[in-house]
C-alpha positions in Angstrom: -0.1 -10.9 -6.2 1.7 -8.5 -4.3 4.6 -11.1 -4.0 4.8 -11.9 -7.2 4.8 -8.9 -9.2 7.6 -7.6 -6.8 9.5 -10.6 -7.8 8.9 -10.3 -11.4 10.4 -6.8 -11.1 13.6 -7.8 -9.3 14.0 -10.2 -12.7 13.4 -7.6 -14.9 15.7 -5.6 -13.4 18.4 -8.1 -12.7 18.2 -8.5 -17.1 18.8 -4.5 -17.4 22.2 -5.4 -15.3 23.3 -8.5 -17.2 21.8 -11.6 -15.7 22.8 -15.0 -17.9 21.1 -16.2 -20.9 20.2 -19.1 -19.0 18.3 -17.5 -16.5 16.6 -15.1 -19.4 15.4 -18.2 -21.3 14.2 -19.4 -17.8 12.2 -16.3 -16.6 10.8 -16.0 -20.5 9.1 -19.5 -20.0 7.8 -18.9 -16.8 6.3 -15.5 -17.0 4.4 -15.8 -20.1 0.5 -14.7 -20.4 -1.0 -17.7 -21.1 -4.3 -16.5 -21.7 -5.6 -12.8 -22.7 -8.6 -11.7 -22.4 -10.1 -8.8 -25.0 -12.2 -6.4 -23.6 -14.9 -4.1 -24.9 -17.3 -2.5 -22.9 -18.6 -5.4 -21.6 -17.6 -8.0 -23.9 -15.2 -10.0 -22.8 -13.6 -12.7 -25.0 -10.5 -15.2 -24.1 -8.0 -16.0 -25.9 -4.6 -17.9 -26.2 -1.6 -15.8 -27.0 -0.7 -18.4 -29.4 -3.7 -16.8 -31.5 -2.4 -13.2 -31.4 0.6 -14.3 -32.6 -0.9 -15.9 -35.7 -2.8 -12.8 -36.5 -0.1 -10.6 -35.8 2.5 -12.9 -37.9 0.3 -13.4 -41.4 -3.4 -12.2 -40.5 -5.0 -15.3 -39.2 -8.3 -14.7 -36.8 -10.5 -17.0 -34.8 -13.8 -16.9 -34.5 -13.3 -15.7 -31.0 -10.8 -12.5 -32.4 -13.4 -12.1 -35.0 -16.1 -11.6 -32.9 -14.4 -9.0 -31.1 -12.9 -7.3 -33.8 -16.6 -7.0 -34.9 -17.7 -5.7 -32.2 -15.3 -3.1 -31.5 -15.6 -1.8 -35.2 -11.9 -1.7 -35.6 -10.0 -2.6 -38.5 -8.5 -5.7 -38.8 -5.4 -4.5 -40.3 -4.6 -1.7 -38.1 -5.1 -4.2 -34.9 -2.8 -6.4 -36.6 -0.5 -3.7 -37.2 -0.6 -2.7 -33.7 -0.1 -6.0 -32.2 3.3 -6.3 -34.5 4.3 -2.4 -34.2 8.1 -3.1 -32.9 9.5 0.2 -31.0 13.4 0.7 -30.4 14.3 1.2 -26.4 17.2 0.1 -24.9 16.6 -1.8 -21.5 18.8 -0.3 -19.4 18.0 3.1 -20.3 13.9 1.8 -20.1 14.5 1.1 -16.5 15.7 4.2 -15.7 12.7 5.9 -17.0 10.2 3.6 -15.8 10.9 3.7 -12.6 11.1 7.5 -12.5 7.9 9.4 -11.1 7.6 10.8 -15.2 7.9 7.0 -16.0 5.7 5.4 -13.4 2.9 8.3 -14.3 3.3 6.7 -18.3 3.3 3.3 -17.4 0.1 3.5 -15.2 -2.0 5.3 -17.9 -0.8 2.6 -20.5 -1.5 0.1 -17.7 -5.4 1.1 -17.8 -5.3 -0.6 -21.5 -3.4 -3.1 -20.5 -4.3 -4.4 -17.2 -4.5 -7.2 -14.5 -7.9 -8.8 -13.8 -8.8 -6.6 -10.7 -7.1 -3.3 -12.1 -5.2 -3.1 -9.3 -0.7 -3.0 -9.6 -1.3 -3.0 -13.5 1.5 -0.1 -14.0 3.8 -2.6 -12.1 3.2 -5.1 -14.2 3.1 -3.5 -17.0 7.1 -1.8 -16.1 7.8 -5.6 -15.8 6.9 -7.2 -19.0 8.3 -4.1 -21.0 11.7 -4.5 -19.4 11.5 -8.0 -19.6 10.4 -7.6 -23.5 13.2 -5.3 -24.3 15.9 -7.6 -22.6 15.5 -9.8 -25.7 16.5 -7.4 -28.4 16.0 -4.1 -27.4 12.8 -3.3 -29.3 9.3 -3.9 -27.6 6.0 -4.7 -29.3 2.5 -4.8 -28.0 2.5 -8.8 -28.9 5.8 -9.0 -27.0 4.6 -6.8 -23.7 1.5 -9.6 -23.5 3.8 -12.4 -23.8 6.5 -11.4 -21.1 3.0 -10.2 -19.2 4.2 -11.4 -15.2 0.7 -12.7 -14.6 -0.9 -16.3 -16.8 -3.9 -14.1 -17.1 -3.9 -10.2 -18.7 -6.6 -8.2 -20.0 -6.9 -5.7 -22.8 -9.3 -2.8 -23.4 -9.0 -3.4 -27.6 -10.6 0.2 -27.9 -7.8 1.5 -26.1 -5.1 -0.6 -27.6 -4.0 2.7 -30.1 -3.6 5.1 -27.4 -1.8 2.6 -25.5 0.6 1.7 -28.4 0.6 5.8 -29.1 2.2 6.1 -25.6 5.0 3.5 -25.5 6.1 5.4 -29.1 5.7 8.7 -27.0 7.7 6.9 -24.2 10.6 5.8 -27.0 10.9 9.2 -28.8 11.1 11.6 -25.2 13.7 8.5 -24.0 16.4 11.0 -23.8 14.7 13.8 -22.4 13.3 12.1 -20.0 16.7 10.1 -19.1 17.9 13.9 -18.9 15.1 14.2 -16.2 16.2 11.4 -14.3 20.0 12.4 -14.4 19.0 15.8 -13.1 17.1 14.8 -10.3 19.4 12.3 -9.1 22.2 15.1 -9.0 20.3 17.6 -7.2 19.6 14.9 -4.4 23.2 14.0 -4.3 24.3 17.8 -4.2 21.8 18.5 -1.2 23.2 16.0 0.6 26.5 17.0 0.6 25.7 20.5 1.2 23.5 19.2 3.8 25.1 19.8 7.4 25.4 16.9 9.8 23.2 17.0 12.5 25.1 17.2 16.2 24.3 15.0 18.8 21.8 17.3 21.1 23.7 17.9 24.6 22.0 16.7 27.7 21.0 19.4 30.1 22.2 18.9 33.6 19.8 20.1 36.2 20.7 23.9 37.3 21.1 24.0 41.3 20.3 27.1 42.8 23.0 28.3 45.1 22.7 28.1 48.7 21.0 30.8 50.2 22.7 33.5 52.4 22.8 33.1 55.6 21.2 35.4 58.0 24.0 37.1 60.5 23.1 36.1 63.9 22.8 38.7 66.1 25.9 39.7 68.7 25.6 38.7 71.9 24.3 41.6 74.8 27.3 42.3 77.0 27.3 41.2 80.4 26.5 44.1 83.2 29.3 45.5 84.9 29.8 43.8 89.1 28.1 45.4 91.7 30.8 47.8 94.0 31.3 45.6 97.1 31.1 47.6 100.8 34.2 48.1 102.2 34.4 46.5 105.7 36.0 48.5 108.7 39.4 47.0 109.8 39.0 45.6 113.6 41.4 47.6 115.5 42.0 50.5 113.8 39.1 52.3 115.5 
């Protein structure tokens, strides 16, 4: 999954910095939920996307989204609402933010609502499919996040699916602020690197030699003992 959520990413981004229409109507087709599964407690109830976009378009239910919707308790209307609510962000500025630690933090709480099937990568996915929802006409939906869903399978906690919805408006209406954020941060790690300064090569060390030691005077020779006197022989004929 690893492998293709990180691929799913690198399209979403690629349609923040301009891909073709032809590869947009391409990636659309191909990453689409095709099944969602509506969670409560533990109920869990399947169902095609086709069917949320009935309901959400003019109200119609199955007996598989009524049963849920019965057993949550939650007005039918309000779901519906919910499932239609259309909120204004502008992709490229959406990428920014949700790939900022404020972002990411956002994105994972939402993607506890709305979630893959073993809970684990959901706020990657969940970045995905609301780039890739905004890259149509700059507004995103909870109907349109579940369609452009990177996975054929996502699941939604329905009790959760207000506060989720409550924090992609909260996500839309900080936009700028947070943008602000971003902008900020990315200075201050530009500035520090400049200021930063570079590191010099460490010198090798060359091996100290001691000097030679002094050498010890040799001592002068003793001087040689002065010739015995030699006797003085007599002279034959003097005497």
């Amino acid at each position: 999954m690893n492998m293709k959520l990180t691929k799913f990413v690198s399209i979403g981004i690629a349609l923040v910095l301009g891909a073709s229409a032809s590869i947009l109507s391409s990636s659309s087709t191909a990453l689409a939920a095709e099944k969602i599964v509506l969670t409560f407690g533990p109920i869990r109830q399947a169902i095609n996307i086709s069917d949320l976009e009935d309901f959400a378009k003019d109200g119609t239910t199955t007996p598989t989204l009524q049963q849920i919707i019965r057993f949550s308790k939650m007005d039918a209307q309000i779901l519906r609402g919910l499932m239609g609510l259309e909120i204004g962000l502008k992709p490229a500025n959406l990428a920014r933010v949700v790939y900022s630690t404020p972002g990411e933090k956002i994105t994972d709480e939402i993607g506890q609502a709305i979630r893959t099937q073993r809970r684990t990568e959901s706020g990657k996915a969940l970045r995905a499919a609301m780039i890739l929802a905004a890259g149509d006409d700059g507004k995103v939906s909870l109907l349109e996040i579940l369609k452009k869903y990177p996975l054929t399978e996502v699941y939604v906690d329905v009790a959760s699916i207000s506060a989720a919805v409550g924090k992609v408006q909260s996500l839309a209406g900080n936009i700028q602020s947070l943008l602000q954020d971003v902008m900020r941060s990315t200075n201050r790690t530009t500035e520090t690197t400049r200021t930063e300064s570079p590191i010099e090569p460490r010198r090798s060390v060359q091996p100290t030699i001691p000097p030679p030691a002094p050498r010890r005077a040799e001592p002068a020779p003793a001087p040689l003992p002065a010739p015995a006197p030699q006797p003085v022989r007599p002279v034959r004929g003097l005497w």
